[in-house]
C-alpha positions in Angstrom: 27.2 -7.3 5.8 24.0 -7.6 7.9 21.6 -6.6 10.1 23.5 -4.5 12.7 25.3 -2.0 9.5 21.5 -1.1 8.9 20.8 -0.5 12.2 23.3 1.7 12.5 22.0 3.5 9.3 18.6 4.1 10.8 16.9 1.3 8.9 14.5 -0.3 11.8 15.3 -4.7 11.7 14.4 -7.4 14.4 17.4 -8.8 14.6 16.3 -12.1 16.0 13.2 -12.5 13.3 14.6 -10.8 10.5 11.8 -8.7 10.0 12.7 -5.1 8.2 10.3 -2.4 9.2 9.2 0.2 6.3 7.9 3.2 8.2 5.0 4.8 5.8 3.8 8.5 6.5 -0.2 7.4 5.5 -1.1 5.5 8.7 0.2 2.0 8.2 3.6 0.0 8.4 5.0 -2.9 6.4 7.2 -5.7 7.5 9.7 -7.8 5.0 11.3 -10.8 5.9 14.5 -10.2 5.1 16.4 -13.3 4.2 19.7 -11.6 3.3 21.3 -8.1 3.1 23.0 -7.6 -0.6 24.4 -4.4 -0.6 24.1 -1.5 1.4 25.5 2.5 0.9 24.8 6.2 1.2 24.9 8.8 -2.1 24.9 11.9 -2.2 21.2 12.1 -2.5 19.8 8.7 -0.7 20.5 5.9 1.5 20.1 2.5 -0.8 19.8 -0.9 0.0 19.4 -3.9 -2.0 18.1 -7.0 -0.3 16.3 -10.3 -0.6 13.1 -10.9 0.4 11.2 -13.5 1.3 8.8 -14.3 -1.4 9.6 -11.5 -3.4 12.8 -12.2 -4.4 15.9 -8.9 -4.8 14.2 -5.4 -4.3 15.5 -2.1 -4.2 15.1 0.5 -0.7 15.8 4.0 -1.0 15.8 5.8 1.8 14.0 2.9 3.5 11.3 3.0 1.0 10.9 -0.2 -1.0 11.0 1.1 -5.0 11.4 -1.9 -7.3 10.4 -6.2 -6.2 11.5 -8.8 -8.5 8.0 -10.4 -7.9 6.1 -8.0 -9.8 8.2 -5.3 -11.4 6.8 -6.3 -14.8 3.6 -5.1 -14.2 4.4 -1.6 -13.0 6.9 -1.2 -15.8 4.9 -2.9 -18.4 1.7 -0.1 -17.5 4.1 2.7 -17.3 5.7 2.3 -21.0 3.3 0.3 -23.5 0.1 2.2 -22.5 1.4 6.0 -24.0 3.9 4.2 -26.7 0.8 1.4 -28.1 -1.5 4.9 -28.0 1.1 6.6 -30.2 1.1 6.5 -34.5 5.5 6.3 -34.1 7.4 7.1 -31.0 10.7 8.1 -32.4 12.6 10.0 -29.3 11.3 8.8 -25.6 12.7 11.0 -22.7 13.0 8.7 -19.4 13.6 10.5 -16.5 13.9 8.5 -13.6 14.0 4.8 -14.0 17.5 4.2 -12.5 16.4 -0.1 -11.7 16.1 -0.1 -15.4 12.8 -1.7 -15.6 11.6 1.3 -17.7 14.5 1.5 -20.3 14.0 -2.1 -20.6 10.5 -1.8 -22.0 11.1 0.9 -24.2 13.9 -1.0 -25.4 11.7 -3.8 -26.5 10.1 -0.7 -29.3 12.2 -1.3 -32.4 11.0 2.2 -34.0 12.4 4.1 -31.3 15.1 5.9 -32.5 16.8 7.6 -29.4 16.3 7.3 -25.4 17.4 9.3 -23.4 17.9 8.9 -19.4 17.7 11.1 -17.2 18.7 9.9 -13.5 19.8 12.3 -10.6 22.0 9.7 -8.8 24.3 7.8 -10.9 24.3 5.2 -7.6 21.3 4.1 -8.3 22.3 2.8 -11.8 25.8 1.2 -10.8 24.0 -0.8 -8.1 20.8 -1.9 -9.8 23.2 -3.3 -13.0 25.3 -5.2 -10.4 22.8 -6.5 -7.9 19.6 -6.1 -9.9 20.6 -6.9 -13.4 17.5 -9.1 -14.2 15.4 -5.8 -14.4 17.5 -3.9 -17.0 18.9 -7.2 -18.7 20.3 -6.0 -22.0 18.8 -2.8 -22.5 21.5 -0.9 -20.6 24.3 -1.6 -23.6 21.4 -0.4 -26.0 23.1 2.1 -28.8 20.0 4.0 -29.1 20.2 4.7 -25.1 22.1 7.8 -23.8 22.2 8.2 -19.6 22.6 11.7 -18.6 23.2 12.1 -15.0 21.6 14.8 -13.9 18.4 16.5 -12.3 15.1 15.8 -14.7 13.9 19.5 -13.9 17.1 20.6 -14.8 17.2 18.8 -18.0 13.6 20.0 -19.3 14.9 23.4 -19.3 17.2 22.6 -21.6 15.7 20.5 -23.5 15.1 21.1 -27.3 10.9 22.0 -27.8 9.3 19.5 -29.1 12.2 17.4 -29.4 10.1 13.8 -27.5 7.4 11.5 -28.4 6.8 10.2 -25.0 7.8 11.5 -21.8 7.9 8.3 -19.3 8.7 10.2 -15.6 9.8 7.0 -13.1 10.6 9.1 -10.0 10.1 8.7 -6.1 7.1 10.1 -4.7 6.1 13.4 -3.8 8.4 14.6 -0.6 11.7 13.1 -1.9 15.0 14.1 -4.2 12.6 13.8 -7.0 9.7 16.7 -5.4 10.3 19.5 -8.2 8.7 16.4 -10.9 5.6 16.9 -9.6 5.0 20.3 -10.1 3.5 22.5 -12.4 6.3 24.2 -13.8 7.8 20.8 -14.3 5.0 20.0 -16.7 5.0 22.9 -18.4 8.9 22.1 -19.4 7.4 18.7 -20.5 4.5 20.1 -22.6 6.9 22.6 -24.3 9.4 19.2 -25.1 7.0 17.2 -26.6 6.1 16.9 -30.5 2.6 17.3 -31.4 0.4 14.4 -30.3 2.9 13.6 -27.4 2.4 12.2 -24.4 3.6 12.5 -20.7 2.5 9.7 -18.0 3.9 9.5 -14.7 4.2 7.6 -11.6 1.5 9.1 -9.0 1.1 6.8 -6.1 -2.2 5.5 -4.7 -5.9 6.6 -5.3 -6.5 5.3 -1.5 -3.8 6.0 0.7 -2.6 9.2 -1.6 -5.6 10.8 -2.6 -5.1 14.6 -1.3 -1.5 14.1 -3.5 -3.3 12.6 -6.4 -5.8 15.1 -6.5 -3.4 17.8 -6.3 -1.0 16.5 -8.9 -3.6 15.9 -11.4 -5.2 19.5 -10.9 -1.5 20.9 -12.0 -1.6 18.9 -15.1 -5.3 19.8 -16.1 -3.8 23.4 -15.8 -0.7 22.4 -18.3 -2.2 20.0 -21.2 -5.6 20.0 -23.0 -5.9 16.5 -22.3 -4.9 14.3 -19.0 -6.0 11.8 -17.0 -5.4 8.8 -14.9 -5.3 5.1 -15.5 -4.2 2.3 -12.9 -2.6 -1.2 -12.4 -2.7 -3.2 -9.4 0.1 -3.3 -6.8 2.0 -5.7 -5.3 5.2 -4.8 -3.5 3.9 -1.4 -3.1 0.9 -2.6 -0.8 -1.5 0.2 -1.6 -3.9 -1.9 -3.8 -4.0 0.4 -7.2 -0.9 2.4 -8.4 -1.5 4.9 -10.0 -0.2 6.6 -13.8 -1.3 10.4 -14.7 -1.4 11.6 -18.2 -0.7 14.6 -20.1 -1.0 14.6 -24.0 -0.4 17.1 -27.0 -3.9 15.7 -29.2 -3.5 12.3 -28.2 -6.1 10.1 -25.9 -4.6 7.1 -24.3 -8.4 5.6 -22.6 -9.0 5.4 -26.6 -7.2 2.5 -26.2 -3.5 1.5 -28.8 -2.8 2.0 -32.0 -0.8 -0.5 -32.8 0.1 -3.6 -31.3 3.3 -4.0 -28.3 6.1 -5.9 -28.7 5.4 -9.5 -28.2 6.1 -11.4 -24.9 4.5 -8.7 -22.4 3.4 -10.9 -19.3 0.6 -7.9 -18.2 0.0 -5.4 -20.8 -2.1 -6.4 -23.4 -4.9 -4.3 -25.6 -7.8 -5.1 -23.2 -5.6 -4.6 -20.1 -4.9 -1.4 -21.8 -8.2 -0.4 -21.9 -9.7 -1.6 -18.3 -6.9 0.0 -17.2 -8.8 3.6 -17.7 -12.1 2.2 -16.6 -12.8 4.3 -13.5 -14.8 3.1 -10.9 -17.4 5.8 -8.9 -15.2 5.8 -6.2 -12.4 7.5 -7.7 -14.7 9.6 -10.3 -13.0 12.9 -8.3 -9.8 12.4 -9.3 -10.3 12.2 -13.0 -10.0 16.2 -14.5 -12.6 17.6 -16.2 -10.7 17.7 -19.2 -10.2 13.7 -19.1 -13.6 13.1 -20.9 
């Protein structure tokens, strides 16, 4: 397995340097140093690779888009679960859809009050192949009892799903333009509103208030429309490259920027209550994308 199968899958790879090329859409392109090629295979839905990189250890490529880096994963994940669940009273039933490296799961694992997760992941590929090649991100949380995987499309799900059945909704997708598309859109939240308890809260994955800010906008305009209260907060990025990553928020009487609750499980190596809070400080600069109805 090597450098010539991706090639012939499309992925762009100087054979003699080792460099792999990750085409972006926003103007820029970024270069890995691919020391070796771990596994490599088209779904139904995506082309995924798992590889080592130099100096940031095993990461996962879908559709020749880098998604998850050993080197910082924590952070992302960490941001993504322990703001909405520390701003919550009790967080019973979290819905996770996306989240197929695990990272996710693995944090809300970590809540000993949670009483059911479910997981909702379109491509069950995704999941086989992270626990075999990635299984430092999930670690344990996958043989959780309280976790059930459905696979299965998130939009799909919503529609079924039970009214205010969830606490939290944590929404780990691909960006805008991919398999996972229909997440970002209004009808989508509307699903989620109508599926969260009283005083729930949605936050979701929304790219970069730089490179992705006509998308940003956009997306948190359709939430401003759906919930009385939302909002964005950030973390920085590593593996992603764009600087800031950003989280939007939608919440049934619930205001994250108020900062936890309660305290988060012990041995978080980003998130703690004054990260939480800076995390919703929002500079001049990025004053626009912050609705209205975000205070």
């Amino acid at each position: 397995m090597g450098v010539n199968e991706l090639t012939q899958a499309g992925w762009q790879v100087d054979p003699e340097s080792g460099w792999l090329v990750e085409n972006q859409t926003v103007g820029f392109q970024v270069r890995w140093r691919l020391q070796r090629l771990l596994h490599h295979e088209r779904s139904p839905y995506q082309d995924i690779v798992v590889a080592e990189l130099e100096g940031f250890g095993r990461a996962l490529f879908l559709d020749r888009i880098l998604q998850v880096a050993e080197l910082d994963e924590f952070i992302y994940h960490e941001m993504l679960v322990h703001v909405p669940l520390a701003s919550l009273p009790r967080a019973r039933r979290v819905l996770i859809i996306g989240g197929g490296d695990g990272g996710t799961l693995r944090e809300v694992s970590r809540w000993p009050e949670v009483e059911a997760i479910d997981m909702v992941e379109l491509d069950e590929a995704v999941v086989r192949v992270c626990r075999q090649w990635l299984p430092q991100v999930g670690g344990t949380a996958w043989s959780d009892p309280r976790l059930q995987i459905h696979y299965a499309d998130g939009f799909a799900f919503l529609q079924k799903a039970e009214p205010g059945r969830y606490d939290a909704i944590l929404v780990d997708c691909s960006d805008p333009g991919t398999p996972a598309d229909t997440l970002y859109g209004e009808t989508f939240y509307r699903l989620a509103y109508r599926a969260l308890a009283e005083g729930g809260l949605l936050v979701q994955q929304a790219l970069s208030p730089f490179i992705h800010r006509e998308a940003l906008t956009t997306i948190t305009g359709r939430l401003a429309t759906v919930f009385p209260d939302s909002g964005v907060y950030y973390c920085p990025s590593i593996a992603y490259l764009i600087g800031l990553q950003a989280f939007v928020w939608g919440a049934r009487g619930t205001d994250p920027g108020a900062g936890p609750v309660r305290g988060a499980p012990q041995g978080t190596r980003w998130y703690t209550p004054e990260v939480h809070r800076a995390a919703f400080v929002t500079p001049p600069a990025l004053a626009a994308l912050r609705p209205a109805s975000a205070g």
